[in-house]
C-alpha positions in Angstrom: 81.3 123.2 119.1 80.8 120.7 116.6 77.5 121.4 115.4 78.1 125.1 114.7 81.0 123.4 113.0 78.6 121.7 111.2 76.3 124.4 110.6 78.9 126.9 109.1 80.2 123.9 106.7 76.5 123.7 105.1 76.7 128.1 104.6 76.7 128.7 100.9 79.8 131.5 101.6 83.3 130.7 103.4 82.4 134.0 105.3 79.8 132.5 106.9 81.6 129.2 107.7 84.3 131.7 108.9 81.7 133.2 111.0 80.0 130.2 112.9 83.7 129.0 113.0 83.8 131.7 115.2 81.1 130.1 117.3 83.0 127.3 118.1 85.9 128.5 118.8 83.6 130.6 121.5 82.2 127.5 122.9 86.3 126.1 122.6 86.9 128.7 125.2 84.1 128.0 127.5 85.2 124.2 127.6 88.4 125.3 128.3 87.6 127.4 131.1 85.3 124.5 132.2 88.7 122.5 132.3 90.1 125.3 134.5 87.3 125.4 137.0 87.4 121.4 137.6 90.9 121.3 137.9 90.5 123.9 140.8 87.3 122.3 142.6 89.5 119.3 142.7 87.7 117.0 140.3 91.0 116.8 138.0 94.0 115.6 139.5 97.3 116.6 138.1 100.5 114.4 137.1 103.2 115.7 136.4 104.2 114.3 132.8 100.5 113.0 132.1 99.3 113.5 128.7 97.4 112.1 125.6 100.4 110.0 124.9 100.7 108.3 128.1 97.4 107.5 127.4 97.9 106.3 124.1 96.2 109.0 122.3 98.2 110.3 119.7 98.0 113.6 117.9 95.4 112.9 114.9 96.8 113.2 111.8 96.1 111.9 108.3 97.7 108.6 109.0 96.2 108.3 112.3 92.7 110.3 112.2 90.0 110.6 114.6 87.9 109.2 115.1 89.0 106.2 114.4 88.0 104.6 110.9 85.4 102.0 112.4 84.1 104.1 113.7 83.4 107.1 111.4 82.2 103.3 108.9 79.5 101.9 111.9 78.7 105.1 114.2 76.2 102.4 116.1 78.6 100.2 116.7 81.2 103.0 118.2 78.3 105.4 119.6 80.0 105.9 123.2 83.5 108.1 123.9 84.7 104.8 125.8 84.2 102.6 122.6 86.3 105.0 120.2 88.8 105.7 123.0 88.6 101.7 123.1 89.3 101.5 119.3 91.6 104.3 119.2 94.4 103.4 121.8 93.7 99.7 121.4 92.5 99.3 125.3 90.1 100.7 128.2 90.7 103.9 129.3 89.6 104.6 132.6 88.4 108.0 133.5 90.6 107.8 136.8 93.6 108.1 133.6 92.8 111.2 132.3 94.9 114.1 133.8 94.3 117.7 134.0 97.5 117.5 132.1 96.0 115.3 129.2 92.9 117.8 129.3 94.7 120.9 128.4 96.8 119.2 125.8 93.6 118.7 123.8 92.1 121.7 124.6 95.3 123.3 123.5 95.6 121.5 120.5 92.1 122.0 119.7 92.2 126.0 120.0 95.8 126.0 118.1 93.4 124.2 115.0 90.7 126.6 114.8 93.3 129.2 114.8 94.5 127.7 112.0 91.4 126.4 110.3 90.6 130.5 110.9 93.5 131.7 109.1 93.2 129.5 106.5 89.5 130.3 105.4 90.4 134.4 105.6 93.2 133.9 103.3 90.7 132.3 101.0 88.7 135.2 101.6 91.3 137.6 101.1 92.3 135.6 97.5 89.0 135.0 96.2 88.2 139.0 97.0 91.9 139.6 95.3 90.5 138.0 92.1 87.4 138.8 91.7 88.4 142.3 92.2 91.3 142.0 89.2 88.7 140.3 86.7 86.4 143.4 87.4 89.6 145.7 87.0 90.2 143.8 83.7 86.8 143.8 82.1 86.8 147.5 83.1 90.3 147.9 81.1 89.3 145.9 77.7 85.9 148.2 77.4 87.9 151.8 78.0 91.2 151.3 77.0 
């Protein structure tokens, strides 16, 4: 996910970020299904009323981003998911923690922002199209009329 992320970022056109967005959100859906599939073989347990936030792990927002400062400053030093979850909620986290409940939570979180990261780029689309169009329009109009 993250690298085509990545790799529709670098594209010189948001319709081609928009497009390897697309990608990701692809590979979203495979992890989720991957979430699905161990929660039914039995290698996720579920608790009822489990989540991120009983783990510590709030949603990321500007205040509170993720990954965590330090380690977005010294990668090296905060290479390992255990180190940032470390930094993040302030303590270990032991896989033995994380619910099926806490899972989908992210998962859902995760497809509800490419959905929005989605609509935002084809409205951005849809205005830069909008304009370009009306300064074509115009030019038109000044020569003729």
């Amino acid at each position: 996910m993250v690298a085509n992320i990545e790799e529709g970022y670098a594209r010189p056109t948001t319709l081609e970020y928009l497009e390897f967005l697309g990608f990701a959100y692809a590979s979203w859906a495979e992890v989720d299904g991957d979430i699905e599939r161990m929660y039914s073989l039995g290698f996720l347990k579920s608790r009822a009323g489990s989540g991120l936030a009983t783990l510590g792990i709030a949603t990321p927002s500007r205040d509170n981003p993720y990954p965590p400062l330090a380690a977005r400053k010294d990668p090296g030093k905060y290479g390992s998911l255990r180190e940032k979850l470390r930094e993040y909620t302030g303590r270990r986290v032991g896989a033995e923690e994380i619910s099926y409940q806490a899972f989908k939570e992210l998962s859902s979180k995760t497809g509800y922002l490419f959905k929005q990261t989605a609509n935002g780029l084809r409205n951005k689309i849809i205005k830069d199209k909008k304009k370009g169009l009306g300064e074509k329009l115009e030019a038109v109009w000044r020569k003729y009329w």
